[in-house]
N, C-alpha and C positions, 0 to 999 in steps of 0.2 A: 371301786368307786373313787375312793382317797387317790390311788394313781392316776385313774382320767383326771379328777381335776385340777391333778398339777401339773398335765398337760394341757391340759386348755388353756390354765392361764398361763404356761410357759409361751405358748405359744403367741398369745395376744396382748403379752407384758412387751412384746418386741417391738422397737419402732420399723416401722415397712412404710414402703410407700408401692405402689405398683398402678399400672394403665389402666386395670380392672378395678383397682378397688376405690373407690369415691374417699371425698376428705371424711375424716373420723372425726366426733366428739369425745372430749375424753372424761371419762368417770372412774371415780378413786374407790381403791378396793374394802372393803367393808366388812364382806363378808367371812369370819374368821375362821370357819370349814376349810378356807382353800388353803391353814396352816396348822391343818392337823398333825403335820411332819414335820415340824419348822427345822429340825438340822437337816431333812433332805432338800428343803426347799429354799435353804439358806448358799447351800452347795449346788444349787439346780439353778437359781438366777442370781443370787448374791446384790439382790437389790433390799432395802428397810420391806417390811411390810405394808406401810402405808406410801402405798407406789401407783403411780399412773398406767392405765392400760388406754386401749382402743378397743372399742363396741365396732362388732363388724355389724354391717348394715346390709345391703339388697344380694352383690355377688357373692360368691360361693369361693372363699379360700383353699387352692390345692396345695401351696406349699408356699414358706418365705423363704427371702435371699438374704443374706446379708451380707452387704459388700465391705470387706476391710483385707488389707496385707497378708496373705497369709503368711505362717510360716514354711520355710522351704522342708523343713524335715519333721518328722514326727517320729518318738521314741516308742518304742514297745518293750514291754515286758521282761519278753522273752530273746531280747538282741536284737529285734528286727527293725528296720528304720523303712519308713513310708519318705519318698522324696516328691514332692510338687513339681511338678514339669510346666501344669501351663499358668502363663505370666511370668515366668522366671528367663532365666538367659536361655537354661535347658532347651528353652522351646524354640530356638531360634537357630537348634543342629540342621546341618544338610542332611542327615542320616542317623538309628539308631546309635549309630557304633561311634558316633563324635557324642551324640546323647550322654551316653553312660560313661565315657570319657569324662563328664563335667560334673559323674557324679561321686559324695566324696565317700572316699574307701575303696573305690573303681578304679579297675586299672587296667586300660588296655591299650596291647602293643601286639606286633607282631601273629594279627587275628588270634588274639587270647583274650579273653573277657576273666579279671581274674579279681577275689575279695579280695583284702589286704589281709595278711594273718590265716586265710585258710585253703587259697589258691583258688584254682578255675571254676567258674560257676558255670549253671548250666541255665537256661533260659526258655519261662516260661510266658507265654500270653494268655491274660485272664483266667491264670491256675492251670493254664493246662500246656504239658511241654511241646516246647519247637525246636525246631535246629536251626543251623546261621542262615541258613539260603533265606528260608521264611524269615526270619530275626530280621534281615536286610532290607524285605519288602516289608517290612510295615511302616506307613508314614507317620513322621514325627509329628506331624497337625494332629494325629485321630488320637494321643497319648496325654491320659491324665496324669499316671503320676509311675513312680517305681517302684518297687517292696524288693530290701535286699534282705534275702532270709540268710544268715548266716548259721543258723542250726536248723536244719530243715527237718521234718520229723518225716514219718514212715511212709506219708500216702504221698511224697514227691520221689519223683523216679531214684533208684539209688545213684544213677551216674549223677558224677560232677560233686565237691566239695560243699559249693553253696548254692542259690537258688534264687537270679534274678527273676521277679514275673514283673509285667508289665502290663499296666493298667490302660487300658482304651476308654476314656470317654462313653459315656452311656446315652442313648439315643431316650431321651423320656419327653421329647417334642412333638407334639403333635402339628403336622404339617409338613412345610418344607424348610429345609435348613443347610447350607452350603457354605464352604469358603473357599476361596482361588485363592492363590499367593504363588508370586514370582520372587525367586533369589537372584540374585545377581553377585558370584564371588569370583576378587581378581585375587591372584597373590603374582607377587615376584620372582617366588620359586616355581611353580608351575604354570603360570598363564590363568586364562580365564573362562570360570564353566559357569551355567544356568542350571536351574532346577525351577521346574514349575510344577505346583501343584494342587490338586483340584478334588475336593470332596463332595457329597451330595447323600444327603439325607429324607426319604418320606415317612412318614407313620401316618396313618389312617387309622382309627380305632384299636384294631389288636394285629393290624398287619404292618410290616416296619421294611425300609428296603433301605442299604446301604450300597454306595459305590465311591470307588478311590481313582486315581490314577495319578502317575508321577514321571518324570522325565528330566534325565538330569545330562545335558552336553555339553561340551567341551575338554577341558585337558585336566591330567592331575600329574602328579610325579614323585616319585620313589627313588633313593640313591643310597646306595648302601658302597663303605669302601672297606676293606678287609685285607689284612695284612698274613701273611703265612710265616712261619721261621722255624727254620732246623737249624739249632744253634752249633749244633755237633759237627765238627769240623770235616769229621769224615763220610757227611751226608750233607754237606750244608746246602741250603735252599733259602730261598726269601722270594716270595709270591706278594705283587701289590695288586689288588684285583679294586677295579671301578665298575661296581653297574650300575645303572642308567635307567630306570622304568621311564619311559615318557611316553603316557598313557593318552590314549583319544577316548573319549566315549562318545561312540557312533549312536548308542542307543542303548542308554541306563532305562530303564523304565522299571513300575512296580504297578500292579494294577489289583483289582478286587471288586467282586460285588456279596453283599449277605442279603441273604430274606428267612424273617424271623416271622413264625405265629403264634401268637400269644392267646393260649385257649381261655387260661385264665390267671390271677392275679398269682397263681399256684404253680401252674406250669408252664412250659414252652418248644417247642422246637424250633430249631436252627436252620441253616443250610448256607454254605459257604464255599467261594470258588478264588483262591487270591492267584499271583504268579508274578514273576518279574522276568527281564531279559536282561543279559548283559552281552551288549554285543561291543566288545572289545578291542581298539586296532593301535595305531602308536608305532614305537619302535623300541626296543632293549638293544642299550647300549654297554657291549662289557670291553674292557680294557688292562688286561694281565701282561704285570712285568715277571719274567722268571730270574732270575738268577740264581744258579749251582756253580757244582764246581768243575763243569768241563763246557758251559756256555751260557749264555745270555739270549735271550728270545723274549717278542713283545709279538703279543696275540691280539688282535682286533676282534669282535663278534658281533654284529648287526642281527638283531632277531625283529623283521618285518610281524609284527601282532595280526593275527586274522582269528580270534577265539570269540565264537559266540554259546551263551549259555540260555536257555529257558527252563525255570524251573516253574510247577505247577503245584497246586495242594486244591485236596478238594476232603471237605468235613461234614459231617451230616451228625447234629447234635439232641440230645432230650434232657431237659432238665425237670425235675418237681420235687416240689415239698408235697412229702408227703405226711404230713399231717398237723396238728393242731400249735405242737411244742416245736415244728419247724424242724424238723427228720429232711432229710434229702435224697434224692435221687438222680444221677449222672449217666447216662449212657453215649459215648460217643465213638463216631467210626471214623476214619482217617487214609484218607488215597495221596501217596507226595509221589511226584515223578521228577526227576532232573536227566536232562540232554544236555551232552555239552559237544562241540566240535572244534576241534583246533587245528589250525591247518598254517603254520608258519614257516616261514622261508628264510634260512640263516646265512646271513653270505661271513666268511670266515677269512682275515687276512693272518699271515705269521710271518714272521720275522728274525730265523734263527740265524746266528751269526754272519748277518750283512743277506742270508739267502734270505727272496722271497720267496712265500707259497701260498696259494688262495684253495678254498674248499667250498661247494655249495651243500646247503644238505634242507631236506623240505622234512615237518616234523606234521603228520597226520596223527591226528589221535580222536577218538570218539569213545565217549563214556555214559551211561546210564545207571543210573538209582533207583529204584523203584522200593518203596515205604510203602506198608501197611497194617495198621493198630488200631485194634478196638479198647474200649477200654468201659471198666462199671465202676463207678462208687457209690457209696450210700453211706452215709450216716446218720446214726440214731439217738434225738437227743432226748436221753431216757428222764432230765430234770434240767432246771435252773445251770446245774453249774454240773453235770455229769453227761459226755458223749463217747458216741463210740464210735468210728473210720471205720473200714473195711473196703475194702476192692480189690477189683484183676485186672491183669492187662495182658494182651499179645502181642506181639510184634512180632513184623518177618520184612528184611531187608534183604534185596539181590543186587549185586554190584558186578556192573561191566565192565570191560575197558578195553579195548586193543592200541598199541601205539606200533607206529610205523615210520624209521625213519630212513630215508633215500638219502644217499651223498653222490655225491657227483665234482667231475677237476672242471666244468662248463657249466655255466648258467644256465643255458635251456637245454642242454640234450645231456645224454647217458646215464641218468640216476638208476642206483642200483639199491636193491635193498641192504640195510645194514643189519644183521642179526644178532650183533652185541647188544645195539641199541633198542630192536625191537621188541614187543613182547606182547603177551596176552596176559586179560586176569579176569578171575571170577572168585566170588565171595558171595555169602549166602549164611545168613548168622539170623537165627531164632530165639526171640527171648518172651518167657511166661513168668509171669509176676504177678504178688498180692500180699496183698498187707492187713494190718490193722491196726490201728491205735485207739488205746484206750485217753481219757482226759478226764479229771472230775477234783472237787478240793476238799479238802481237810480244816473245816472250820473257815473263818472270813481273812484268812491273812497268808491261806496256804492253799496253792492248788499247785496239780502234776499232770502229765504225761505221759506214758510209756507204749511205745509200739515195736513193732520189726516191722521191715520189706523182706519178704524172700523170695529168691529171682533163680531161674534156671535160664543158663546160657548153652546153646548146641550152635556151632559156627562149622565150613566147610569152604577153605580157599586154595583154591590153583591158579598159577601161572606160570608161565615159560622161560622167566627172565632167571639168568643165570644157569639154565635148566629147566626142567621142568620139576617143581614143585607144589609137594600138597600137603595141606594140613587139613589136622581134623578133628574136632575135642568139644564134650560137652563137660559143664560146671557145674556146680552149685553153689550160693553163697546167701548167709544171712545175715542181714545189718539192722540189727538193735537200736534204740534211742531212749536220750530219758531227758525229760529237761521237768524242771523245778522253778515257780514263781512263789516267790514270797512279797506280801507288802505289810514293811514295819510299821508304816504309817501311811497318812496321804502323800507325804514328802518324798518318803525314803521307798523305793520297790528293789528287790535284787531275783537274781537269777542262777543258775547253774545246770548244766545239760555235756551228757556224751550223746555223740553221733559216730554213727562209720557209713561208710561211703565206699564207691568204688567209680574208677575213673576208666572207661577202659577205648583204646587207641579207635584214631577217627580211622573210615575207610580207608581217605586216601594215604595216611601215614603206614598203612598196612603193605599196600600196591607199591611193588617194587620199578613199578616204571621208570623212566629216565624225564628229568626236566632238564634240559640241557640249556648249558651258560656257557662254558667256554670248550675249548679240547681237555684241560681239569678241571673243570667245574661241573657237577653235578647233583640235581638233588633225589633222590629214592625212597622210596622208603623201606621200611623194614614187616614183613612177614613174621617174625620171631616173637615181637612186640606182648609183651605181657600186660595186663589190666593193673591199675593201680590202686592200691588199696590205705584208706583214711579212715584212721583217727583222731576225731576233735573233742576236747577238754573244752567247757569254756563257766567263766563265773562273771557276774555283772553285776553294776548296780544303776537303778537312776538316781537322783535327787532333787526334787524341782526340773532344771533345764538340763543339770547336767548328766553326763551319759560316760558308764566307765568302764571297761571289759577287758578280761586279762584271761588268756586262753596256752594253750597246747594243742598242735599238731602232729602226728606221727604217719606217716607214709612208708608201705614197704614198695617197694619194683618201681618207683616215682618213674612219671614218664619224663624226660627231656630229650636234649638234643645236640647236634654236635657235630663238625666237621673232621671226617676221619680219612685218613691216606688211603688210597684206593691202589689200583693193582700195578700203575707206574708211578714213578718215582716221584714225579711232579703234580701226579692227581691227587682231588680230595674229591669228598662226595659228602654232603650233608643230609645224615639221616637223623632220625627219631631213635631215640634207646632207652633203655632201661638201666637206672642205677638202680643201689644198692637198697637204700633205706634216706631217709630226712627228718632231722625235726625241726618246730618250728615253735617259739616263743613269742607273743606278742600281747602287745596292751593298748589302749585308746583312749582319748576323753575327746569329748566332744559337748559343744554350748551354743544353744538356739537362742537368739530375743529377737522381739517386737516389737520398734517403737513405734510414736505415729507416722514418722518418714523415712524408719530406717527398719531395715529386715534382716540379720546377720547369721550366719551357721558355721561354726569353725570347730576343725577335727585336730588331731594332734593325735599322731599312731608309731609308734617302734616297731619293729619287728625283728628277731635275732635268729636266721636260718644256720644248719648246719648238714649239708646234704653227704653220702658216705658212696663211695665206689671202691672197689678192687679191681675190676677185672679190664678197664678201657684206658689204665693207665694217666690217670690224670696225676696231675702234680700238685700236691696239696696245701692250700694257703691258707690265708687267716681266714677268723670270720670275727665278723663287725656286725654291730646293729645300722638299723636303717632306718632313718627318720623320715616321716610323713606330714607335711601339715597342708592345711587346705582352709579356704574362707572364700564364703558367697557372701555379697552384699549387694542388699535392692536398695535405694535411696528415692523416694517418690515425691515429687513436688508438684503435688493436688492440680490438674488439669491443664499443668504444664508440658511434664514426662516424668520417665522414667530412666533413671541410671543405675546399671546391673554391672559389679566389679567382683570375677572369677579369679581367682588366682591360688594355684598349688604346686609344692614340691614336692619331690618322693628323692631322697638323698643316695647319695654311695651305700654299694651291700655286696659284701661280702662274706659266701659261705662255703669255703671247704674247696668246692672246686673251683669256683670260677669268681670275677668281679660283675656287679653293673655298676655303670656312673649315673649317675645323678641327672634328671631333668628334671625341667618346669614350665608351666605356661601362665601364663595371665590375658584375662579375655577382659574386652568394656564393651558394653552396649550400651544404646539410648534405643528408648521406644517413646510414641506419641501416639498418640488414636487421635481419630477425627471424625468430624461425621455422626457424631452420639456414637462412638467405636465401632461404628457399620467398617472403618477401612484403619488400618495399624502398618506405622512407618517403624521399622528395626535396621537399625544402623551398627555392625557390631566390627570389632578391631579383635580377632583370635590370634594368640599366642604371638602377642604384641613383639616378644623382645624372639622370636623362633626358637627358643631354648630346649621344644619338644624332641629329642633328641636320644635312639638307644643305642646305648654302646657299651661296650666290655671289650673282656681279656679272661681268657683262659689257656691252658697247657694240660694237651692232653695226646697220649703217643709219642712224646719228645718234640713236637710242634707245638708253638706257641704261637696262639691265634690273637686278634685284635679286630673288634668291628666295631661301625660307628653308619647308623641310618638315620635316615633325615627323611620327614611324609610334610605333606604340603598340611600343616599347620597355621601357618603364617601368612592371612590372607584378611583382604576386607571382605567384610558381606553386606548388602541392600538388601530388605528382604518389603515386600510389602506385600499385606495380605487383606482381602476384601471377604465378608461377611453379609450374606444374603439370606432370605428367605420370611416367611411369615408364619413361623411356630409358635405355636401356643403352648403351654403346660397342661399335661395330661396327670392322672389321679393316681396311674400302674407308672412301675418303674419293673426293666428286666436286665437281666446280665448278661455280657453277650458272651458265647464260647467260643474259641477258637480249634485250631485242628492241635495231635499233639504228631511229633513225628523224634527221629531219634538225633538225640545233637550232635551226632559223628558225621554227616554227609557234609564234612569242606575240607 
């Protein structure tokens, strides 16, 4: 009874105003019952006792708002940081993958989505895992906010280091709810694309309908330039390689519908259909100087783009509590299919000493995935502060692919098959999993965790390329966790947690096919390709705002990558491999406020790698640390606008084998609403000075490599998005589930 009513007057101490609710009288509080707890109640509104409320009168209160700043991050416990997406700059991405770009300790380059200090994450929506195709179709409109779990505990899949999930927006509107928004982005460096996009929401009682759709055309561009060098006199070589992405998109799209029923405030079922297209055209522009030591030779390669992709995912979900203390129950099943067809026409000029010679070659390739995983959890919360995880999961992935490439000395007649270049493959990898973790504390200033995942891997791949070759091998492995919250006070909280992990190779770094770039340039992958295996350390503490973490990393068979000499003397081929072992040191502080016009969150991270090889011949150099700092600021001037100023660096790092340099970006926006915010004008300037920028240097096989990529960063965007419908506030709120699929299919 003492906790309702310090709910009630929590609730009614609040100043509100709302359409529904008529003007209030106000009566002062009296009655000395409602401070039977005064230190909880002193920490639960932190107003005197003798404090003004509102007497609600005729309608019926389902819920308050209350409108202020928020902050963009929110600290946890246990290392995990909640990040705010809508209202911030975040929200004003073309795309997840520029999204999590903005956000801080995110690092992605080179399609890697990676923590700072613990490496690649894997990615979930609404707790439950997806892989990139999916990741790509979900619109940044329907996104409330981000959870970077940096110690993931037992009941998240074991792949991947860390554990982006990504929070949707929750339909608790009764009626109709929509918003259209048009982008408009030009840049210098690649031209100019559109993206429009359009969402729609109903609920009626206990039945909910969602739908998406998105469309994004025009151009983008990619340029990467790469230097080659055999310094050794009596091999010498020097390769300047220029490519060129200049990309069209004939038809980006991402679409979706859900329909949810809501039996009751207890349970629900799902049902979900998303998918996206990429139908891709453009041209790749490559441009290789040779020189050795018995000639000189300039190679031209035009690759005409005609690659179209549809990927589909379809989920059918159950959720309920089951019972009083809020136990749970998950059941969900997962269909993902991806088609892909590539049909590209490479016209080839060379150049060898004053000779010319020209080559045609058409490169067919046609690929399917097919994903399928059930999965159960349940948890049991046996008290107040004691629960217990459990669950299974299956998966079973089948992966195609045939490539075929024709050359020919004419443009339209006599192509012949190539059978170095072509090939077949198939993969077919089984994985069963289940976990459990336990959670409960030890008095009011100690609580823990401790679970395992244990996973059985059985895989089976064949292809032709190089031969014909088959692999064939089942695993086992089990990954432990513990993590530790302590709180010294209200001020002070700390932390400490191992995790292990395992990271193991996507498909297509598996499939040995040919991506062809120039007559030596090549990319393939590797068959051979080992699972990665992680160990994380980490200790933390909070204090008030600030945020402080000081960890260890240990990787054995780390996965990377690398341009290696190939079977003539001027080829290279860029595959996936496996080193030796890695570790990794690193530490963080980070600092949140709130003023009345000002909103600021600033990181500051090191990190000191040390990666280890024998057998690929690298050349071994220093290793340095590598400074991080990062700062969001919202600056609001009350029914003016708003101005949002992004800006972060990730410095030089150097470990063992190889260098990176140093980039940075700084983003500004202005937003304005209009309209009583029915319609929202974003004005934003990204990576103002282009500084976005990855490049290194490494030596590895007595070739000393050097690259430096440039993505279209550097661009204005118009975004403007309108806000419709006539929803009202409903009494139930539900969670929505997504499908989960395996994050290897890109």
């Amino acid at each position: 009874m003492r906790f309702l009513k310090l709910v009630i007057l929590y609730v009614f101490i609040l100043i509100f105003s709302s359409i529904e609710i008529k003007a209030q009288r106000i009566k002062k509080v009296t009655d000395k019952s409602y401070y039977s707890d005064d230190v909880l109640l002193g920490k639960l509104l932190k107003f005197p006792q003798d404090t003004v409320i509102k007497e609600k009168e005729q309608n019926e209160l389902n819920e308050v708002i209350i409108k202020r700043q928020s902050s963009l991050l929110k600290y946890g416990a246990n290392g995990t940081i909640d990040v705010n997406v809508t209202g911030t700059v975040l929200a004003t991405s073309s795309s997840v993958n520029e999204l999590l770009s903005r956000v801080p300790n995110v690092v992605v380059a080179d399609g890697q989505i990676s923590v700072l200090g613990k490496g690649e994450a894997i990615i979930y929506l609404n707790g439950i895992l997806i892989n990139y195709e999916r990741f790509a179709a979900i619109p940044v409109s329907q996104i409330s906010k981000i959870e970077v779990v940096s110690n993931p505990s037992s009941k998240y899949d074991a792949e991947g280091k860390a554990v982006i999930n990504i929070i949707t927006k929750q339909n608790i509107e009764n009626g109709i709810l929509g918003t259209a928004s048009q982008q408009v982005t030009v840049s210098e460096f690649a031209g100019t694309s559109t993206n429009t996009l359009l969402d729609f929401n109903y609920t009626k009682g206990k039945f909910s309908f969602i739908t998406n759709y998105g469309l994004q055309l025009g151009k983008g561009r990619e340029l990467l330039y790469t230097t080659r060098t055999r310094p050794n006199p009596d091999e010498y070589m020097r390769s300047e390689l220029t490519t060129d992405w200049k990309r069209q998109f004939n038809n980006y799209s991402n679409f979706g519908f859900g329909l949810q029923y809501t039996f009751s405030d207890r349970n629900y079922i799902s049902l979900a259909y998303s998918g996206n297209i990429e139908d891709l055209g453009g041209v790749v522009e490559s441009r290789n100087a040779i020189k050795n030591n018995s000639e000189n030779s300039f190679y031209a390669t035009d690759i005409a783009k005609n690659d179209v992709l549809l990927n589909q995912f379809f989920n059918l979900n159950y959720n309920a509590i089951t019972d009083a203390k809020g136990s749970s129950l998950f059941i969900g099943t997962q269909f993902s299919n991806y088609n892909g067809k590539i049909k590209d026409f490479i016209h080839e000029n060379g150049l060898v000493d004053e000779i010319n010679s020209q080559k045609y070659l058409k490169n067919n390739v046609g690929n399917t995935i097919d994903i399928i995983a059930a999965q159960a959890d349940y948890s049991r919360k046996i008290n107040e502060n004691t629960k217990l995880e459990t669950g299974a999961k299956f998966s079973n992935a089948t992966i195609k692919s045939n490539t075929a490439f024709l050359t020919s000395d004419e443009k339209d007649a006599g192509f012949e098959l190539n059978d170095q270049l072509s090939s077949d493959f198939k993969y077919q990898e089984s994985i069963s999993a289940a976990y459990v973790n336990y959670g409960s504390s030890i008095g009011e200033k100690f609580d823990f965790s401790v679970g395992a995942r244990g996973e059985w891997t059985n895989y089976d791949l064949y292809t032709t390329a190089n031969g014909i070759q088959k692999f064939k091998k089942s695993y086992g492995n089990v990954f432990p966790n513990v993590l530790l919250n302590m709180a010294f006070s209200d001020d002070l909280k700390g932390h400490a947690s191992y995790v292990s992990r395992i990271t193991r190779p996507r498909y297509q770094a598996l499939n040995p096919y040919v991506i062809y770039q120039d007559p030596f340039t090549t990319i393939e992958g590797n068959p051979n390709l080992l699972p990665e295996k992680i160990h994380a350390f980490e200790i933390g503490a909070m204090y008030k705002k600030f945020d402080f973490k000081i960890g260890y990393t240990y990787k054995t068979d780390p996965i990377s990558g690398a341009a290696l000499r190939g079977d003539t003397p001027n080829s290279y081929i860029l595959r996936s491999l496996n080193l030796e072992k890695e570790h990794t040191f690193f530490t963080s502080l980070s600092k949140s406020f709130t003023a009345k016009w000002w909103n600021s969150t600033n990181t500051v991270s090191m990190n000191l790698t040390k990666a280890i090889d024998n057998f690929y011949e690298y050349e071994l150099g220093p290793i340095t640390p590598q400074l991080y700092l990062y700062s969001n600021n919202t600056f609001t001037i009350p029914n003016v606008f708003k101005i949002q100023l992004l800006a972060w660096y990730l410095g030089n790092k150097s470990y063992g084998l190889r260098t990176d340099n140093s980039r940075s970006t700084v983003t500004l926006g202005v937003e304005r609403n209009f309209f009583k915010d029915a319609l929202k004008l974003n004005f934003t300037a990204n990576d103002i000075f282009h500084d976005f920028m990855v490049s290194g240097d490494y030596e590895v096989g007595q070739t000393e490599i050097y690259y430096h990529r440039t993505y279209t960063t550097n661009y204005f965007k118009l975004i403007a998005t309108y806000n419709f419908g006539n929803s009202k506030k409903t009494t139930y709120k539900k969670a929505e589930i997504e499908q989960a699929e395996n994050n290897r299919a890109r």
